[in-house]
Phi, psi and omega in degrees: 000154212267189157211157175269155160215122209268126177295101204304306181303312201254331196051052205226123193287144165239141177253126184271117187251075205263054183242298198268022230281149182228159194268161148358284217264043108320333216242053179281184175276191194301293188306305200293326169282120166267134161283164192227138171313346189254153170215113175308308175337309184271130182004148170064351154272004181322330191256011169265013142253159141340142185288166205293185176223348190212155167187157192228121171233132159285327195273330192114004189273194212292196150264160197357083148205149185300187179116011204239155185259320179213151170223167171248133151208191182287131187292136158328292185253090182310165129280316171241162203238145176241036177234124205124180172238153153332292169057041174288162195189173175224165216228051173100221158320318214259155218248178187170148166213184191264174214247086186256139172195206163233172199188094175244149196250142151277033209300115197280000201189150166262026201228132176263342178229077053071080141233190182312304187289335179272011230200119201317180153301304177316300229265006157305310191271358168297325167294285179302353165267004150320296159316299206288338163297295176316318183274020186253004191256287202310309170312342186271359186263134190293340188268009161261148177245342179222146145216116157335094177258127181211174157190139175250099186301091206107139154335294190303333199248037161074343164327107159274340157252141186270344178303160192294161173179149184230192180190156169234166162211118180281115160278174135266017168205160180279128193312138175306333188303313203269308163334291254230307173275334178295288111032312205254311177335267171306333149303332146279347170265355166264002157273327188232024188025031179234165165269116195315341183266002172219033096351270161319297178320314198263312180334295187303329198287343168270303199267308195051011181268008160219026180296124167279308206206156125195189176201211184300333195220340208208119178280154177246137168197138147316128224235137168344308193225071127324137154270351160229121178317098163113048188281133175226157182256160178240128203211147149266152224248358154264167182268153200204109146328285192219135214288352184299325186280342202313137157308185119319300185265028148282314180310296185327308188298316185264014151309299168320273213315295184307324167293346195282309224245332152310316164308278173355286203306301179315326173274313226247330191263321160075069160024073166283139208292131175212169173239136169257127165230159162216127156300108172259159159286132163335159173284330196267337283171093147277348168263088159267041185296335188246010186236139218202083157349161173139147202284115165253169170225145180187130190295131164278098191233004227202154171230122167299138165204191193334293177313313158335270178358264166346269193272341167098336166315142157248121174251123177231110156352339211209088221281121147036278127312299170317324176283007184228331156300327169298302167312300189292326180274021167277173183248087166274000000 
C-alpha cells in the first residue's frame, strides 16, 4: 500500500508510491523512452483500463465497450489505493499514514490526437461536467479533504500517454501548495474584507496590460508574478468558491474561454507541452468568502533547476506582460 509521510521540517506531505515502484535503470532519459503504438485509451481498448466509473454515451451502448465520448476510470497505477483506512501513526519522530485516496483517469475524446484547441466546444465542456461529476461523488467519502484536478500535456509535462486526457486525485489531507494559497487568501480578505482573487479580476479587466481573453462570466489573464513563461490564469469574473456549484452556461462560458486560450498557446507557442490545474476550496472548508476558485496554465517552455530548488524563486524570462500581448494579439 501505498504512504504519506510527512516532512518534519517543511510539513509538506510525500507519497511513497510503492504501486509504482521503480529499479535505477527505470528512470529512462527523454531519448532513451519510445512511444509505443497501442494506446489503452482509444475505442475498442476498453477492457485494457479498469471498468469506467463514468461515461457519456449518445447512442445508448453497453459500459466499457465503444460508442462513448468521453469515459472515466480508475488509474492503473493509483498513487493512492482507495481502499482502507487511514491508520496514522508515527514512526520514531516522523509522523505517516496509509496512502489512502482516489486516482482517476479522464478520457476526454475517443479521438487520439486531440488536443483542447481541436476538440469541439461540446465536447470541452463535456470534460468539465466530468469534473464536476466525479468531485461531487468523491466529496461524499469523509477521508478526503482535497481533490486535485489536473493535465498533463506532452512528454515534457509528465503525459505518458498521448491520447487526450486529464485526472483527479482525491487526498486525505490538504496539499501544502493550495494551504499556503487558501491560508494568503484569507489573511487577505481579513485585512482588506475583500477577496484577493477578485480583486485580481477587476485590476486586470481595467489596466488590461496583462488581459489575454474574456468573455461573459470568465477572464484570461498573465498572472503579475508567473512564474513561468506565458503561464496563464483562468478565473470567474463572479466570485465563486467551488468549481462544483458552477452553473451550465458558466460551463458553456468557460468551455469557450479555454479553447480561446488553448488556440492563443497553440499559434503563438507552436503546441507546446503543458499543465493544466484547477485550484478548488478544500472540501471540508464552508467558508468560502475569501477564496476563488480557477484555472492555472502553464506551458512548459523553461526547466526548474537547482536554483528553483533550492531558494523557492522562481525565474522567468519572460515578463507578463509582454506574454499576454502576444496571446491577445494572436489571430484566432
Amino acid at each position: 500500500m501505498p504512504e504519506l509521510r510527512k516532512d518534519p521540517v517543511s510539513s509538506r506531505w510525500v507519497i511513497i508510491s510503492t504501486e509504482r515502484g521503480r529499479r535505477p535503470s527505470d528512470f529512462g532519459t527523454e531519448r532513451e523512452r519510445e512511444r509505443v503504438g497501442f494506446c489503452p485509451f482509444c475505442p475498442g481498448n476498453e477492457d485494457k483500463t479498469p471498468p469506467e466509473v463514468l461515461a457519456y454515451r449518445p447512442n445508448g451502448t453497453g459500459p466499457n465497450a465503444p460508442g462513448w465520448n468521453l469515459r472515466v476510470v480508475p488509474n492503473k497505477f493509483a498513487a493512492l489505493q482507495i481502499e482502507g483506512e487511514l491508520n496514522r501513526q508515527g514512526d520514531g519522530m516522523y509522523d505517516k499514514m496509509n496512502g489512502i485516496g482516489a486516482h482517476e483517469v479522464v478520457i476526454e475524446t475517443p479521438e487520439h490526437g486531440d488536443t483542447l484547441a481541436s476538440m469541439s466546444e461540446q465536447r470541452i465542456e463535456d470534460v468539465l461536467w466530468a469534473f464536476h461529476d466525479r468531485v461531487l461523488d468523491l466529496r461524499k467519502d469523509q477521508r478526503f479533504k482535497y481533490i486535485l484536478i489536473f493535465k498533463n500535456a506532452g512528454r515534457a509535462a509528465g503525459a505518458s500517454l498521448e491520447h487526450p486526457h486529464s485526472q483527479l486525485i482525491a487526498t486525505p489531507i490538504i496539499p501544502k501548495r493550495v494551504r499556503e494559497e487558501w491560508d494568503g487568501a484569507k489573511e487577505y480578505y481579513n485585512y482588506k474584507e475583500r477577496c484577493v482573487f477578485c480583486d485580481i479580476v477587476r485590476q486586470e479587466l481595467n489596466q488590461e496590460i496583462r488581459l489575454i481573453s474574456e468573455n461573459d462570466n470568465f477572464v484570461a489573464v498573465a498572472p503579475y508574478a508567473s512564474r513561468f513563461p506565458f503561464e496563464a490564469w483562468i478565473l470567474p469574473k463572479a466570485h465563486d468558491p467551488y468549481f462544483e456549484d458552477a452553473q451550465k452556461y458558466e460551463y458553456v462560458q468557460l468551455s469557450k474561454l479555454l479553447r480561446d486560450v488553448s488556440l492563443r498557446m497553440e499559434k503563438v507557442l507552436l503546441h507546446p507541452p503543458y499543465n493544466l490545474i484547477i485550484h478548488n476550496s478544500p472540501l471540508r472548508e464552508t467558508d468560502g468568502r475569501h477564496y476563488h476558485w480557477h484555472i492555472e496554465l502553464m506551458p512548459k517552455l523553461t526547466h526548474v533547476a537547482g536554483f528553483e530548488w533550492g531558494s523557492g524563486f522562481y525565474i522567468n524570462p519572460t515578463p507578463p506582460e509582454d506574454a499576454a500581448k502576444y496571446l491577445r494579439d494572436a489571430k484566432v
